[in-house]
VEXDREN-2710 file (C-alpha; in Angstrom, 1 decimal):
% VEXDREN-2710
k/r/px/py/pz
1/UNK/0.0/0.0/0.0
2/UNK/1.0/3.3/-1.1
3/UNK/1.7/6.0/1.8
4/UNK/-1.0/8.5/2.0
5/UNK/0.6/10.4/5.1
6/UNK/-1.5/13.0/7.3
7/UNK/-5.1/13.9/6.1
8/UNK/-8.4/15.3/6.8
9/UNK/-12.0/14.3/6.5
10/UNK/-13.2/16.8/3.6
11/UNK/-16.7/18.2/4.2
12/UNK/-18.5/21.2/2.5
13/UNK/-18.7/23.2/5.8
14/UNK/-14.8/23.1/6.1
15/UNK/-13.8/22.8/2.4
16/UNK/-11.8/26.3/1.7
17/UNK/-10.3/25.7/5.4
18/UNK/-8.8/22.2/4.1
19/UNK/-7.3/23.9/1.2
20/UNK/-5.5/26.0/3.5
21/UNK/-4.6/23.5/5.8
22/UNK/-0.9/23.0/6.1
23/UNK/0.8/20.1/5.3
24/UNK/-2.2/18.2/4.8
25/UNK/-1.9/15.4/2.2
26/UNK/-4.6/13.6/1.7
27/UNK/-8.7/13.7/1.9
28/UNK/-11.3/11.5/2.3
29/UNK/-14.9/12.3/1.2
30/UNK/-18.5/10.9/2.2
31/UNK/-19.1/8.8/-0.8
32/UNK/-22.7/9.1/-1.0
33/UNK/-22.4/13.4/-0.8
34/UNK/-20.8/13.3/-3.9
35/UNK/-21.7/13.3/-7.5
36/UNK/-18.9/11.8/-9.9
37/UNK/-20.6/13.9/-12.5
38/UNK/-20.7/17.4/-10.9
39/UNK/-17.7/17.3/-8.2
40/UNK/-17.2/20.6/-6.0
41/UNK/-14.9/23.3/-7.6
42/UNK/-12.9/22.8/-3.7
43/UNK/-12.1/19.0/-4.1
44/UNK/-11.1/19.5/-8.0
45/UNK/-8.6/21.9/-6.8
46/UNK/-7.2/19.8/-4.4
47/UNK/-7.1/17.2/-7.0
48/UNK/-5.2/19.4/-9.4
49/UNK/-2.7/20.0/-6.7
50/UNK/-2.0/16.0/-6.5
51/UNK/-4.3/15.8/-3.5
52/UNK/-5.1/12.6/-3.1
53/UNK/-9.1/12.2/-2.6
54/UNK/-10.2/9.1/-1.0
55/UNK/-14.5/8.3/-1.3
56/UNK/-15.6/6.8/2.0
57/UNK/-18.8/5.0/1.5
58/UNK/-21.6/4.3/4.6
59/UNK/-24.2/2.9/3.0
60/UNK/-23.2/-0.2/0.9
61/UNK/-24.1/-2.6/4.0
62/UNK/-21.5/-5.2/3.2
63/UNK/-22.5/-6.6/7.0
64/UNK/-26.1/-7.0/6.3
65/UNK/-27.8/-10.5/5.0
66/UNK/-28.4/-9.9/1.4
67/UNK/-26.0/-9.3/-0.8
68/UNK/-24.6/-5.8/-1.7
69/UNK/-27.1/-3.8/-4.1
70/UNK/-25.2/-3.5/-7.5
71/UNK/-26.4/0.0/-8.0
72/UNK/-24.7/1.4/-4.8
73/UNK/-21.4/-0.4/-5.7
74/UNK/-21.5/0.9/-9.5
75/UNK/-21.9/4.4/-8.5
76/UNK/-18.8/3.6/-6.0
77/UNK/-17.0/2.4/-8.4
78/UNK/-17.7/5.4/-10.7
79/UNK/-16.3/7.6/-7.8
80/UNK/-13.6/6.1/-7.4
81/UNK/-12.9/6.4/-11.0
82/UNK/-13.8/10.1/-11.1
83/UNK/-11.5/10.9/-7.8
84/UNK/-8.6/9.3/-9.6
85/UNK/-8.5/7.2/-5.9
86/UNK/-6.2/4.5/-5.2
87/UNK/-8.9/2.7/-2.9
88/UNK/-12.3/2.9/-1.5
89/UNK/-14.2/2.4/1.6
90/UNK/-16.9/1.4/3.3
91/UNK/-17.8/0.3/7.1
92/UNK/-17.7/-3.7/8.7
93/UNK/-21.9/-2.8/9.1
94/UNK/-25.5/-3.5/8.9
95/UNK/-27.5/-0.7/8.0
96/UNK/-30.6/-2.0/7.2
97/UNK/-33.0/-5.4/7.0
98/UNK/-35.8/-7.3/5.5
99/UNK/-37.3/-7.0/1.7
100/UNK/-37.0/-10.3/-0.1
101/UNK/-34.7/-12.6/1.8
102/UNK/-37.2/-12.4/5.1
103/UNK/-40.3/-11.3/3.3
104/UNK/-40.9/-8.2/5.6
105/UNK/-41.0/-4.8/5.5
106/UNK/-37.9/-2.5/4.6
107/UNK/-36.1/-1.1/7.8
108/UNK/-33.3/0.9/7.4
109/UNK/-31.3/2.0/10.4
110/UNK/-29.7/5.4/8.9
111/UNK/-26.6/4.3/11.3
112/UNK/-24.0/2.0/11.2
113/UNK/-25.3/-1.4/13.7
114/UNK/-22.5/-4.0/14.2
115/UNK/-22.2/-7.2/12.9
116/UNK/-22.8/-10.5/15.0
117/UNK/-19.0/-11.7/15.3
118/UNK/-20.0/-15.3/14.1
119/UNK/-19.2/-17.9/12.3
120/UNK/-22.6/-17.2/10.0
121/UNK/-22.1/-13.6/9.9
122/UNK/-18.3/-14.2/9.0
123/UNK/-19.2/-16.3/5.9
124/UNK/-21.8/-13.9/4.8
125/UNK/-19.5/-10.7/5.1
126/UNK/-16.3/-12.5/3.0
127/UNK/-19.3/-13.3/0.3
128/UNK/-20.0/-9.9/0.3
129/UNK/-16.9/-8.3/0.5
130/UNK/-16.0/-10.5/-3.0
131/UNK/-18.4/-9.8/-4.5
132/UNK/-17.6/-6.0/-4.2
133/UNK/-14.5/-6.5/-4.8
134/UNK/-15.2/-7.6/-8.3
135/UNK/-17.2/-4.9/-8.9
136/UNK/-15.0/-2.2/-7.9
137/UNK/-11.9/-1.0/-9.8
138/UNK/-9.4/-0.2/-7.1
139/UNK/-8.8/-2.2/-3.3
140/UNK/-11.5/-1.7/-1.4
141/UNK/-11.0/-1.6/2.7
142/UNK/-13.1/-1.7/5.7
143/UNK/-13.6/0.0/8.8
144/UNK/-14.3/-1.4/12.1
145/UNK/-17.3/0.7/14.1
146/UNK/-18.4/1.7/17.2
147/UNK/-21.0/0.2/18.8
148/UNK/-23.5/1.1/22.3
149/UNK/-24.3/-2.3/22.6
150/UNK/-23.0/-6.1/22.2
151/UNK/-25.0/-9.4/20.4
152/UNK/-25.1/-12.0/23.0
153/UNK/-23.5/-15.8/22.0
154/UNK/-20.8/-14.2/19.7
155/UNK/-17.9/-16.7/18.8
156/UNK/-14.8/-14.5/18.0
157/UNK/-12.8/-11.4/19.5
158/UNK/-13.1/-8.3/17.0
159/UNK/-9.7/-8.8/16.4
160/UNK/-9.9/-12.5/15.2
161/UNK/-13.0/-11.2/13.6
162/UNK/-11.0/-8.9/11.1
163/UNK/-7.7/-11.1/11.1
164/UNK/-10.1/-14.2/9.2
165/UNK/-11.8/-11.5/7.2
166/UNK/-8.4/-10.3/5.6
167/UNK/-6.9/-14.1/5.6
168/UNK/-10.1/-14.9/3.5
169/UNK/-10.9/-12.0/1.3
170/UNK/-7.8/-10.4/1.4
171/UNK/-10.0/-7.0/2.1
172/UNK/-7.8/-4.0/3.5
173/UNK/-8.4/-2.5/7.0
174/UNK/-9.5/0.8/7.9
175/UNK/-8.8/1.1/11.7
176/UNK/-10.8/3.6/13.5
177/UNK/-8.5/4.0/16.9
178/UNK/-11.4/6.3/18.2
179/UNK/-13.9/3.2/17.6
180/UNK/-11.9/0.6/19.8
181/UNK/-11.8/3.1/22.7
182/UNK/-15.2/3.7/22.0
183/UNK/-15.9/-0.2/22.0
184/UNK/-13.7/-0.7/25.2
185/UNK/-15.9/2.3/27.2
186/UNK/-19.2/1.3/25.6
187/UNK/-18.7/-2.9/25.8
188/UNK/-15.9/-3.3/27.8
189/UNK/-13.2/-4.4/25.0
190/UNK/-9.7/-4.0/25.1
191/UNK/-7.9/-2.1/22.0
192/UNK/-4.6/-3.5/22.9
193/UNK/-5.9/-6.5/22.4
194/UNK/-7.6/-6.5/19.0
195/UNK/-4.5/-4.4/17.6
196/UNK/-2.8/-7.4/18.7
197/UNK/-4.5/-10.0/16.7
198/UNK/-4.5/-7.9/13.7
199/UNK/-2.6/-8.3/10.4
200/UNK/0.0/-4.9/10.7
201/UNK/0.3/-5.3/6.2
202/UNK/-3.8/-5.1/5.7
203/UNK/-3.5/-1.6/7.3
204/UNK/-4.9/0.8/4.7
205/UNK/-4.9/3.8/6.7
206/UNK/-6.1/5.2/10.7
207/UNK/-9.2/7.2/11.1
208/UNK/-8.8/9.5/14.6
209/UNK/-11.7/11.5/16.1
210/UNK/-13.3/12.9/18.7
211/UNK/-16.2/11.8/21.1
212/UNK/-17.9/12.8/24.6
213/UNK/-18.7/10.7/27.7
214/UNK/-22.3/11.2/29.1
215/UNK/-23.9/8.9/31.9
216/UNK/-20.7/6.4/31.1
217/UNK/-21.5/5.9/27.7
218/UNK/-19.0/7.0/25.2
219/UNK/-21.0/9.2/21.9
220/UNK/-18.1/8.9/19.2
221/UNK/-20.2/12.4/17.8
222/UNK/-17.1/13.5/15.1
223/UNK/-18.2/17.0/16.9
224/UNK/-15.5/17.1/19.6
225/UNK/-11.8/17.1/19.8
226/UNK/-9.7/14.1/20.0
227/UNK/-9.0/13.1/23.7
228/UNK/-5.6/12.0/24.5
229/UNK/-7.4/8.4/25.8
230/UNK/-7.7/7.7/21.7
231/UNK/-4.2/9.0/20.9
232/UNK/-2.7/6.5/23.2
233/UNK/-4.2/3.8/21.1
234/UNK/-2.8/5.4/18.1
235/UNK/0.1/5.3/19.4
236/UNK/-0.4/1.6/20.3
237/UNK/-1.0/0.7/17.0
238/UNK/1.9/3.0/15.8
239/UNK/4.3/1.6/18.0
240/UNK/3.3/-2.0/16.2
241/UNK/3.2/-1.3/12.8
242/UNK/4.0/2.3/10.8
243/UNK/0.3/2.8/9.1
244/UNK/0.5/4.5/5.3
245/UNK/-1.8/7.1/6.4
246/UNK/-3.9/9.1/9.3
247/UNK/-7.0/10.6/8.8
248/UNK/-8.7/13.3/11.1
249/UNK/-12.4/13.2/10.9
250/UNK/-14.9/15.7/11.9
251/UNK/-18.4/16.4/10.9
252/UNK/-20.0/18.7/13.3
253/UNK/-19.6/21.7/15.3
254/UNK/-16.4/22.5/13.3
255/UNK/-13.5/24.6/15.0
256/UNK/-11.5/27.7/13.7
257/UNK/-8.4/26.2/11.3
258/UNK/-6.1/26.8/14.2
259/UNK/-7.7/24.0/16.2
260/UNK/-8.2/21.6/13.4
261/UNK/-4.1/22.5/12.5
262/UNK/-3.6/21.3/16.1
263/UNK/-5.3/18.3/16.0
264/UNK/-3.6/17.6/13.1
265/UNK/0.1/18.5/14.2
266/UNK/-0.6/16.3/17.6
267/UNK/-1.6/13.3/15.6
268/UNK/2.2/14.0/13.4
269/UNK/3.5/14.0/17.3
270/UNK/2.0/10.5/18.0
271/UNK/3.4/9.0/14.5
272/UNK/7.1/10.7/14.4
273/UNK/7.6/9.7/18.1
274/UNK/6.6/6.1/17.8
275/UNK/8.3/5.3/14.0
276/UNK/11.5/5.0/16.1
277/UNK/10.0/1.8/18.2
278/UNK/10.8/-1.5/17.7
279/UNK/7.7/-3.1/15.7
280/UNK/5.8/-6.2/16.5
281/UNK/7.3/-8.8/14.0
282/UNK/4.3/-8.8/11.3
283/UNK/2.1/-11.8/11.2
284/UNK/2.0/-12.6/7.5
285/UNK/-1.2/-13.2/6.0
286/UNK/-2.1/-14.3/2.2
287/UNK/-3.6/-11.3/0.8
288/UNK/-5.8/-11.7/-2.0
289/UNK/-6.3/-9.7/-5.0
290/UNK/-9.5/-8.0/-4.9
291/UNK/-11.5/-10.9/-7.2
292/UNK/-9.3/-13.7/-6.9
293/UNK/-11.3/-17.1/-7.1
294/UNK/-12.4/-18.8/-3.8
295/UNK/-10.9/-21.9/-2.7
296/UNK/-12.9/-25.0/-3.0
297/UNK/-12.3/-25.5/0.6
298/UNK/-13.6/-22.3/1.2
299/UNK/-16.7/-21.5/3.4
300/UNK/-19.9/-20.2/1.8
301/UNK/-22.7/-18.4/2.7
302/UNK/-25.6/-20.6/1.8
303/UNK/-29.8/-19.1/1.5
304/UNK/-30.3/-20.5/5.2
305/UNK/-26.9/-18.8/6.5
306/UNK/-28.1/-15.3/5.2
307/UNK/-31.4/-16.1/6.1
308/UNK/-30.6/-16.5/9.4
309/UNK/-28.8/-13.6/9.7
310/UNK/-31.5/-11.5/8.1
311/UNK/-33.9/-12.9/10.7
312/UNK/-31.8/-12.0/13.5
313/UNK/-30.7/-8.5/12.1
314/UNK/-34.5/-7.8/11.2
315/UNK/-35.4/-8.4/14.8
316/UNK/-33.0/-6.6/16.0
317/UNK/-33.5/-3.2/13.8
318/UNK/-37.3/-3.5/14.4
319/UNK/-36.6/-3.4/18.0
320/UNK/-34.3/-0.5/17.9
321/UNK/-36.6/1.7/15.4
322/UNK/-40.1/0.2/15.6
323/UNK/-41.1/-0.2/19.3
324/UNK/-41.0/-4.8/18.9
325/UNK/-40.0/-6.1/21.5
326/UNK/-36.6/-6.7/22.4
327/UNK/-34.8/-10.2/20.9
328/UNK/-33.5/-11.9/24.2
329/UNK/-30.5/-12.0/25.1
330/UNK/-29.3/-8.2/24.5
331/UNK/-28.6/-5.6/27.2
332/UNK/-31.9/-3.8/27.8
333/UNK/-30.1/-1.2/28.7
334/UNK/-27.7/-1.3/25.7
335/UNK/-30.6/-1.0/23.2
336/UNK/-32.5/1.2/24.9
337/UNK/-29.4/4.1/24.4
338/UNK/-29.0/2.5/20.8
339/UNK/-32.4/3.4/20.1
340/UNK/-32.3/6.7/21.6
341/UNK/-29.4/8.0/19.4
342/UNK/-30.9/6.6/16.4
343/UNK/-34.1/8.9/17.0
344/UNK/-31.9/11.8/17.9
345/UNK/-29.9/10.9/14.6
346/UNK/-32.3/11.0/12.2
347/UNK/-34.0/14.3/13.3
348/UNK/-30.6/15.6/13.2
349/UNK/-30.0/14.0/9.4
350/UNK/-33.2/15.8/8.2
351/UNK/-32.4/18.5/9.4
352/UNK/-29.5/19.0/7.2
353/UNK/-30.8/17.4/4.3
354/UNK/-33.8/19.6/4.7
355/UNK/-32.6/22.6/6.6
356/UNK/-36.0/24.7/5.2
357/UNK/-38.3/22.2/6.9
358/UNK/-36.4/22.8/10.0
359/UNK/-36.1/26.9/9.7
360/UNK/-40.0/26.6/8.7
361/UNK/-40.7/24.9/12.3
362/UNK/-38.2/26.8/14.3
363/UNK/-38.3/25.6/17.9
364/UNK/-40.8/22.9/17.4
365/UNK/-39.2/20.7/14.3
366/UNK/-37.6/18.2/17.3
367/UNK/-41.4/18.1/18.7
368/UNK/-43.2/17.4/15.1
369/UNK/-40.2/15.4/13.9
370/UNK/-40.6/13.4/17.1
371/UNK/-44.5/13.0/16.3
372/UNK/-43.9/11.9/13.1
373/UNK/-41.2/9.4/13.8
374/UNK/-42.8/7.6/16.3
375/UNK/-44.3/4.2/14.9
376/UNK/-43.0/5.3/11.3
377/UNK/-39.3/3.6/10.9
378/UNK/-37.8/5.0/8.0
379/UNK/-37.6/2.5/4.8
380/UNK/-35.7/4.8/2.4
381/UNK/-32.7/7.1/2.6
382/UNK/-32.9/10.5/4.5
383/UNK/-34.3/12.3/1.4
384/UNK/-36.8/10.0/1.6
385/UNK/-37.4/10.6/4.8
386/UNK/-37.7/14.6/4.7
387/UNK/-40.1/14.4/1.9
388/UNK/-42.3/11.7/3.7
389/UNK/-41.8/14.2/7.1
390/UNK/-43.5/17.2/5.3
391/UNK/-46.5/14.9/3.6
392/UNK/-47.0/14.0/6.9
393/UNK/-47.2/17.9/8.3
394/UNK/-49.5/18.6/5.4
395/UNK/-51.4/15.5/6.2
396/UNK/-51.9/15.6/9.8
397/UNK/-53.0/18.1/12.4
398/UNK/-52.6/21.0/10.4
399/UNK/-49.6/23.4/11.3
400/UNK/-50.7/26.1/13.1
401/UNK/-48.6/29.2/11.3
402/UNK/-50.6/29.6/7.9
403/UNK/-47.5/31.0/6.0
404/UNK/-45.5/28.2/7.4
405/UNK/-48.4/25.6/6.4
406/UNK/-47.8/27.5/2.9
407/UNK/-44.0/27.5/2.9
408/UNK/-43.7/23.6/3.7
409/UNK/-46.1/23.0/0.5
410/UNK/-44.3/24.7/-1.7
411/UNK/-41.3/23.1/-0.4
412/UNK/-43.3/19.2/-0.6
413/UNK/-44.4/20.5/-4.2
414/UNK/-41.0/21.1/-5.6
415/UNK/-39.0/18.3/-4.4
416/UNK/-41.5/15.3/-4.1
417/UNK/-41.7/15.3/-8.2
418/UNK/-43.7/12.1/-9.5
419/UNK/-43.7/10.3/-5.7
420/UNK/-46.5/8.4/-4.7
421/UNK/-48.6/10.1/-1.9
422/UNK/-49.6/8.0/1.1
423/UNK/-52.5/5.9/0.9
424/UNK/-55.8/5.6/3.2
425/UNK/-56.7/8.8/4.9
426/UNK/-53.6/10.6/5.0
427/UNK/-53.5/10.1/1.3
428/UNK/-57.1/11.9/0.8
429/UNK/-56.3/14.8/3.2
430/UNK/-53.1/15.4/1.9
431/UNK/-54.7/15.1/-2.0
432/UNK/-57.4/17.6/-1.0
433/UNK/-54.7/19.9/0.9
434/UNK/-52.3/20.2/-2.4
435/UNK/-55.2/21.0/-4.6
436/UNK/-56.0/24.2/-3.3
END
């Protein structure tokens, strides 16, 4: 793997600050916030400077039951090509559950869940991961997440989790250093030890961000700066292995440049003090070429493997975003705060993505968002989700502000296009309501 050196998380809030960013040499980019076809006048100037430009994806899944939807990995791949990037990403996830494999409704989390750390789960994932690896035309690696709660009866250690995943795919890693202190606050885990058990030559690069500690659980929000509890295991895994590249990320609540710069020069600190250490002797592993052929020997994921994933994942999601009862054997506890922060996400999501629904409402969007989420899991993307929020304020009790009633129907009117209206009553009152 190439080096990629010390880099930043690009956003649009920050963008003419990372341009003038010193000594910042590489980006990485939300995958699904940018068009191949119309790329931001800020990242093609980074890439005419040689900037490298890595795309990041979050919603490919590759953890989930069914295998990975060829449209999202075709407009990854077409990225990918556009950026000129040596490698993509994507997250060791679930992110959403049922359709055809269970026969049940579309859930879709709008977060990153983890993964089962099973033997079933393992086959599914190396199936999935090669079959995006065929489809995309650079290495593709994969990042391990943070979680708020644990699956009960799991089989391996993250660590051996990942190490099997690279033996058999011969998938890249993204370490997230702020994840495994996440994990090890949140569930317990030790980041020493899954560093340990990891391949140091799958290393594709190190993500590093910030978090906050409420009630003794850790959020890893991206909206605060990086405690010196997460670059200690940086400089763990530095002081094992000298990773190609570093990446700050932050999406929220973004600093002046002179903090970001700081954050960046301490994580230089962490890596120029520990390259002088003695590494670990690496563990050598047989890489594969992204689509090499499987081994006959090789475990499979058969129709009742995924299906019993999907089962278990569809419980599980339906739980956290629906109001079903809880599968047993999870931490009540666990999936109670899991489910909190995936309300509190998604309000915050639709927000952005529809920042004039939220001006409209003012103080009271988190109470009508709340309203309209509750007993209404979201099946589609956020977009989706914003559009169906506003049929919903047209629909329902009427807004009480007549020039905000107007303003969100104007707004429903020139973004919903040719989508379907609700059915049933809603669908009448909201029919009636737009013909006026």
């Amino acid at each position: 793997m190439d080096r990629l050196g010390t880099g930043i998380g690009w956003r649009p809030e920050i963008a003419d600050t990372v341009e003038q960013l010193p000594g910042v040499d590489w980006v990485e980019v939300v995958a699904e916030n940018v068009c191949p076809g119309h790329l931001p006048e800020s990242l093609l100037r980074l890439r005419e400077r040689g900037t490298v430009v890595v795309p990041h994806g979050v919603s490919l899944g590759l953890g989930g039951a069914e295998r990975p939807d060829p449209g999202r990995l075709a407009a990854l791949a077409e990225l990918a090509g556009a950026l000129g990037s040596p490698l993509v990403t994507e997250h060791l996830a679930f992110v959403r559950s049922g359709g055809a494999l269970t026969a049940s409704a579309r859930l879709e989390a709008g977060h990153l869940l983890p993964v089962p750390r099973t033997r079933d789960a393992l086959d599914v994932l190396c199936e999935n991961v090669r079959i995006a690896q065929e489809a995309l035309p650079v290495p593709l690696a994969l990042e391990n997440i943070a979680a708020l709660f644990s699956w009960p009866d799991e089989e391996l250690t993250e660590g051996r989790f990942l190490a099997e995943l690279v033996e058999r795919t011969g998938v890249r890693l993204l370490i997230d250093v702020a994840n495994l202190h996440t994990n090890r606050v949140n569930r317990g885990e030790d980041p020493a030890g899954a560093l340990a058990e990891l391949p140091p030559e799958a290393i594709a690069y190190v993500h590093v961000a910030g978090g906050v500690e409420r009630d003794g659980v850790w959020h890893d929000t991206h909206a605060h700066p990086v405690p010196s509890a997460v670059l200690d295991v940086l400089a763990d895994l530095c002081s094992r292995t000298e990773p190609p590249g570093v990446l700050l990320e932050r999406d929220d609540a973004f600093p002046p440049a002179g903090e970001l710069a700081g954050e960046l020069e301490a994580i230089r600190a962490v890596m120029a003090d520990d390259r002088g250490r003695p590494c670990a002797a690496p563990r050598r592993t047989a890489l594969r070429e992204a689509g090499a052929e499987v081994a006959s020997t090789e475990r499979t994921a058969g129709d009742a493997t995924r299906l019993r994933l999907g089962l278990a994942q569809g419980a599980l999601l339906s739980a956290l975003v629906a109001g079903t009862p809880q599968p047993e054997g999870f931490d009540r506890a666990q999936l109670r705060i899991q489910s909190r922060a995936l309300a509190a996400k998604r309000a915050d999501v639709v927000a952005k993505v529809a920042p004039e629904l939220a001006g409209i409402l003012g103080s009271g969007y988190r109470r009508a968002f709340a309203g309209y989420a509750r007993g209404r899991p979201m099946t589609g993307g956020y977009r989706r989700d914003a559009l169906d929020f506003a049929a919903h304020l047209l629909a329902g009790p009427p807004v009480a502000d007549p020039d905000a009633l107007r303003r969100i129907r104007l707004w429903w009117r020139e973004r919903s296009g040719p989508a379907p209206l609700p059915g049933g009553r809603a669908g009448q009152v909201l029919r009636r309501f737009l013909s006026r």
